[in-house]
C-alpha positions as CSV (number, residue, x, y, z in Angstrom):
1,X,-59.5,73.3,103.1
2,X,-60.9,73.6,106.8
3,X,-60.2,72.0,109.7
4,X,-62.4,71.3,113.3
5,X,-61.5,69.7,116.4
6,X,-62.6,70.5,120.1
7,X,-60.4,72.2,123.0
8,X,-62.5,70.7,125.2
9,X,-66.1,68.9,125.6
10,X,-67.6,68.2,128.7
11,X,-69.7,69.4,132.2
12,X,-66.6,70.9,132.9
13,X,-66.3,73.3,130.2
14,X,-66.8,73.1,126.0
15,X,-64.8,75.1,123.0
16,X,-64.5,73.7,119.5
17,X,-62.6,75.6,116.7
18,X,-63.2,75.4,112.9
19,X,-60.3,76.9,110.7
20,X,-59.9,78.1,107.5
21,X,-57.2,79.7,104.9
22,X,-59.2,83.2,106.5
23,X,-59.4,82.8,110.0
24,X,-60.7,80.6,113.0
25,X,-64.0,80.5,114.7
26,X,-64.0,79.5,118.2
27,X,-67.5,77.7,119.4
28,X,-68.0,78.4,122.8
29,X,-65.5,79.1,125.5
30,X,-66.1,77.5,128.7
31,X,-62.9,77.1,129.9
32,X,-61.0,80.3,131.4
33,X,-58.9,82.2,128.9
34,X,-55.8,80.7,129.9
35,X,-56.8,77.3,129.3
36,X,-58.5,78.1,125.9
37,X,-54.9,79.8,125.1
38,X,-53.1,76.9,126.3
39,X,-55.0,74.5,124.0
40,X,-55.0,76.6,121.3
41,X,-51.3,76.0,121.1
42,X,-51.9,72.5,121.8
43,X,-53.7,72.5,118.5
44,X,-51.4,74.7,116.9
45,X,-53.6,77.2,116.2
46,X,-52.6,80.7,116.5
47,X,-54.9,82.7,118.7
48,X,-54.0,85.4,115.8
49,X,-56.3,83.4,113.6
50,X,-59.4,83.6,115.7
51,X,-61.9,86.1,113.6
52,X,-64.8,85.6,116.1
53,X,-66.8,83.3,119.2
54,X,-70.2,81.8,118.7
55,X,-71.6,80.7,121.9
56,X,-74.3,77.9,121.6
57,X,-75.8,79.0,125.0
58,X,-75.3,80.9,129.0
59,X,-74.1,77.4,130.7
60,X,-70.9,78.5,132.7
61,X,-69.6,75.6,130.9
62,X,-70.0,77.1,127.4
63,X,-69.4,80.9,128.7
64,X,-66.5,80.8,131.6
65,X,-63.9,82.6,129.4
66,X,-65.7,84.2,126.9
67,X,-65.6,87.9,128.1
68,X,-61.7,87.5,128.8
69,X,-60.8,86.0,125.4
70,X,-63.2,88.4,123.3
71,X,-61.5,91.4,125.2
72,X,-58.1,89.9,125.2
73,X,-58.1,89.4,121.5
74,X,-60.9,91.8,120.5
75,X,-63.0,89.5,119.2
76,X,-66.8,89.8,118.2
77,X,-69.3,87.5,120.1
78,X,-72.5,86.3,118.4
79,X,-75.2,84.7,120.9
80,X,-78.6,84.7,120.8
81,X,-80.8,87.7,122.6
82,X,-82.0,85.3,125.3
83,X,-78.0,84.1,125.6
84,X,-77.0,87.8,125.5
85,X,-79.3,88.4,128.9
86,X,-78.3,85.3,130.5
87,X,-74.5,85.4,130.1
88,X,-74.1,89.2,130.7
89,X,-72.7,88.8,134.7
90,X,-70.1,86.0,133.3
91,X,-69.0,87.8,130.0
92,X,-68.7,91.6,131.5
93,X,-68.7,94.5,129.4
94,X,-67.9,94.6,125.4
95,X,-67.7,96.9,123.5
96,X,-71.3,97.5,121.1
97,X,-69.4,96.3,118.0
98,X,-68.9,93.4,119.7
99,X,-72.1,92.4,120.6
100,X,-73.7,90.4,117.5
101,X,-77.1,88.8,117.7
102,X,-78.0,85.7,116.0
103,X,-81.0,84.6,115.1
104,X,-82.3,80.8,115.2
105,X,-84.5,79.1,112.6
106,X,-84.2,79.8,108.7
107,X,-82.1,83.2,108.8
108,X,-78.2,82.8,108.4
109,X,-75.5,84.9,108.3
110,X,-72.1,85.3,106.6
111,X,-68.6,85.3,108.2
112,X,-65.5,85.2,106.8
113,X,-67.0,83.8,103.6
114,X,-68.5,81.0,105.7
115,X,-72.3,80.6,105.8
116,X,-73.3,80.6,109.6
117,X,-76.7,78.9,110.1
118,X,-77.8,78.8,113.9
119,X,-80.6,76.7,115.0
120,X,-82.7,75.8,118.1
121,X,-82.4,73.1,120.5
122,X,-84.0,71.9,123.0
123,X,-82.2,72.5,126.4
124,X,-82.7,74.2,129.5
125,X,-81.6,77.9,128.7
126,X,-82.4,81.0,127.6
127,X,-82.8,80.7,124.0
128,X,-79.6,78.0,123.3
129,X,-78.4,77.1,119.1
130,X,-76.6,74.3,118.0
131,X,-74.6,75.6,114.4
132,X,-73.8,74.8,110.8
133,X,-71.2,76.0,109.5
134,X,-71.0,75.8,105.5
135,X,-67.9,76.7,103.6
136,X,-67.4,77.8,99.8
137,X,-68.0,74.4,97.9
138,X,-71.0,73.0,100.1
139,X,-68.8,71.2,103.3
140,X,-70.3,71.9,106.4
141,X,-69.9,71.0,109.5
142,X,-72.3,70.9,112.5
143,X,-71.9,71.2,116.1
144,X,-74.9,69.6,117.8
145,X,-74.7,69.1,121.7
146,X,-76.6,70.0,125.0
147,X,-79.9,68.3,124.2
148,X,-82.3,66.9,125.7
149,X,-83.7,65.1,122.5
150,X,-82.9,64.7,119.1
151,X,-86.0,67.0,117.8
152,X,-87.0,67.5,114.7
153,X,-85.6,70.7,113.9
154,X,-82.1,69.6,115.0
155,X,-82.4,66.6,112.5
156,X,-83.4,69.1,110.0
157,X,-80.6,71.4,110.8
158,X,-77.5,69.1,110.9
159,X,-78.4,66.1,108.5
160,X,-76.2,66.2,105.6
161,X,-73.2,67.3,107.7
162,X,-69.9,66.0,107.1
163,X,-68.3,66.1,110.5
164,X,-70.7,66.5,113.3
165,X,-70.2,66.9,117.0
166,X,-73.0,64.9,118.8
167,X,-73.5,64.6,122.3
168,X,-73.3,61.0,124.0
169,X,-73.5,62.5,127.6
170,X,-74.8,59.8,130.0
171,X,-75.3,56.0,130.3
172,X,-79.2,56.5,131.9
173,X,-78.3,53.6,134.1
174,X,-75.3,55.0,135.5
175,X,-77.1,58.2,136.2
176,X,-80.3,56.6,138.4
177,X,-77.9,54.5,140.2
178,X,-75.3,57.5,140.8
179,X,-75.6,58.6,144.8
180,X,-74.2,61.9,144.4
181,X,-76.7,63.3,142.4
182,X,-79.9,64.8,143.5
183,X,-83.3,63.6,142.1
184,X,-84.2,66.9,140.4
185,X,-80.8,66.8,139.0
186,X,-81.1,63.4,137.6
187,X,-84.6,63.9,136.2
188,X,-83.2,67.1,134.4
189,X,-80.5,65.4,132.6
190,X,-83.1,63.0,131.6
191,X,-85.8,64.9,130.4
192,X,-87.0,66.8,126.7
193,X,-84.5,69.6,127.5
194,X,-81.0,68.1,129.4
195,X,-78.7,65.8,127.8
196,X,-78.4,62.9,125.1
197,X,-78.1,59.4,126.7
198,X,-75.1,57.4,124.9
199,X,-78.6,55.3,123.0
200,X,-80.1,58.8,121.9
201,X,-76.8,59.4,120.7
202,X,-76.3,56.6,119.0
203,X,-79.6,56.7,117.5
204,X,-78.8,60.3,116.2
205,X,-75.6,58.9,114.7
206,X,-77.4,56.6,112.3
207,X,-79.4,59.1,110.9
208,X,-76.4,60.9,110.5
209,X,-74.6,58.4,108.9
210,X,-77.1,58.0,106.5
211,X,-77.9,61.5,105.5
212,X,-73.8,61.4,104.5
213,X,-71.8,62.4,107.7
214,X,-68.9,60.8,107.3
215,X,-66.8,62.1,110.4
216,X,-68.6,61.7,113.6
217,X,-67.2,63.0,117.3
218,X,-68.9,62.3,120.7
219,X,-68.9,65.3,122.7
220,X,-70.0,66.8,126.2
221,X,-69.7,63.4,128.2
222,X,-70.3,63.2,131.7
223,X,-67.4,62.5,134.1
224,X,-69.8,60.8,136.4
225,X,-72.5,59.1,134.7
226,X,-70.4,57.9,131.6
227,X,-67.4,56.5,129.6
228,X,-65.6,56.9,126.7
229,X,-65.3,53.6,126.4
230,X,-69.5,52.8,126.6
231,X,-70.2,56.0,124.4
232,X,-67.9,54.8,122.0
233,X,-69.1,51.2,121.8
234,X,-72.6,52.1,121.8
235,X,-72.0,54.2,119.0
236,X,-69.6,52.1,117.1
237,X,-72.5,48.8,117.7
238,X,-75.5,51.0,116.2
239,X,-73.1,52.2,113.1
240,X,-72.2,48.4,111.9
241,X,-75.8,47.2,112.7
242,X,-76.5,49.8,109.7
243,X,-73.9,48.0,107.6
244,X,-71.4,50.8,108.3
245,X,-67.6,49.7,108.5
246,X,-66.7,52.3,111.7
247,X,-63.2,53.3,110.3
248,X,-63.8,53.7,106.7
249,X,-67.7,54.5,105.9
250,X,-67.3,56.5,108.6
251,X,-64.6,58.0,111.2
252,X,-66.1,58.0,115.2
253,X,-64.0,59.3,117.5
254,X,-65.1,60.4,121.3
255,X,-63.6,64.1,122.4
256,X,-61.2,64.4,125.4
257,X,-62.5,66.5,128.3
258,X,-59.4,68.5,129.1
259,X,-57.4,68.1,125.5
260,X,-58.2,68.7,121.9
261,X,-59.6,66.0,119.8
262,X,-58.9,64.5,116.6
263,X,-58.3,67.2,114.3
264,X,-60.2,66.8,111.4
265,X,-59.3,68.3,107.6
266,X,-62.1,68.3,104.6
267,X,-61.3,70.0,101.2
C-alpha cells in the first residue's frame, strides 16, 4: 500500500509526500520547515517516517526549507548537479552523505525498495526533473509540474502513471490581461520553459487518461492568473469529451495552496 498527497502546490511554495509501509519521501520543500512540519501533521504523517527529499528543481518555491528540514531530521537530498549549484545559498551546508546526485534521462535509482526514475523538463532552471516513482508490484506515481510544455520526454516519462500531479497553472487570458505583471514576466510563464496553461493541462490530462492514470491532481496554480474552479472545469470538460465519467473512470481533484490535498491510497 502507498499513499501521495501534496503539503502544498503553488507560486508560493510546493512539497508532496509519497508513503509507504518503509518510510516517506518528501518532493520538494518550498515551504519553511515549520510549515512543512505543521502539515505533516495535518496529514498525519510522522516526520519520523520521512527516509529522504527529492527536489524537482532551485525555485525558492521548491527549495525554501529544504536545508532546515534535511538538517533537522537528517535527511539525505537528491537534486540534480545543475540543482545542487543553484540551490546551494538557500539549502546551506550538509553534510557529504547527504548530498545525492540524480541523474535525468534513462538511469534510475533505488530507495527504500522504490524505483526512483527522474526525468527532464522543460523549465527555466538549472537542470530541473519531474519523478516516477514505482513501487514493488508496478504502481507508480508521477509528479509532473513546472513546465513550460508538455514535451515529449515528459509524455514518455509519466504515461502509464496511476496518480499524476500535473500542473494547470494559468488561465493565458487572465495572465495578458493581469496589470501587475510585467511583460517579460508574462511572456516567461507563457513560453517553452514557464508554466502549463489550464488547456495544456487539460490536454496532458487526456493523454494521461488514456495511457491508464486513473487519479489525476492539478497542482502549482497561480494565485493571480487562475482558479480552482476554471482549472478544474477545464480539466473535468476535456476528460468527458474523451468519454471519461470524471468521478469513476477517473478521480480529478485540484491541490490546495496552503493545505494538503486529497490523500490518495493504491495497493
Amino acid at each position: 500500500m502507498f499513499s501521495f498527497c501534496t503539503l502544498f502546490s503553488g507560486s508560493s511554495g510546493n512539497a508532496a509526500v509519497l508513503r509507504t509501509e518503509g518510510g516517506a519521501l518528501l518532493i520538494d520543500c518550498g515551504m519553511s520547515g515549520r510549515q512543512v512540519l505543521s502539515a505533516l501533521q495535518t496529514a498525519r504523517i510522522d516526520p519520523a517516517e520521512l527516509r529522504a527529499v527529492l527536489v524537482t528543481h532551485e525555485h525558492s518555491d521548491h527549495v525554501k526549507g529544504v536545508g532546515v528540514i534535511s538538517r533537522k531530521l537528517n535527511l539525505p537530498v537528491y537534486a540534480t548537479a545543475g540543482t545542487w549549484e543553484g540551490m546551494a545559498g538557500a539549502v546551506g551546508e550538509l553534510p557529504a552523505a547527504h548530498r545525492v546526485l540524480v541523474e535525468p534521462g534513462e538511469s534510475f535509482f533505488m530507495l527504500d525498495g522504490l524505483e526512483v526514475n527522474p526525468f527532464s523538463i522543460p523549465h527555466d532552471a538549472n537542470e530541473p526533473v519531474g519523478y516516477r516513482i514505482y513501487l514493488p508490484g508496478g504502481s507508480s506515481i508521477a509528479v509532473a509540474t513546472d513546465l513550460g510544455f508538455f514535451s515529449e520526454t515528459v509524455r514518455d516519462a509519466v504515461l502509464g502513471a496511476e496518480v499524476v500531479l500535473l500542473e494547470s497553472n494559468h488561465d493565458p487570458e487572465m495572465l495578458k490581461q493581469n496589470p501587475h505583471y510585467p511583460a517579460a514576466l508574462k511572456s516567461r510563464i507563457l513560453g517553452r520553459k514557464g508554466h502549463l496553461s489550464n488547456d495544456s493541462g487539460a490536454s496532458a490530462a487526456v493523454e494521461l487518461l488514456n495511457a491508464g492514470a486513473r487519479h489525476l491532481l492539478l497542482g502549482h496554480l497561480s494565485s493571480e492568473n487562475n482558479t480552482p474552479e476554471m482549472a478544474f472545469q477545464t480539466s473535468k470538460a476535456a476528460l468527458e469529451n474523451e468519454g471519461a465519467r470524471v468521478g469513476s473512470d477517473v478521480t480529478l481533484h485540484v491541490a490546495s495552496r496552503f493545505q494538503p490535498s486529497v490523500i490518495y491510497t493504491l495497493s
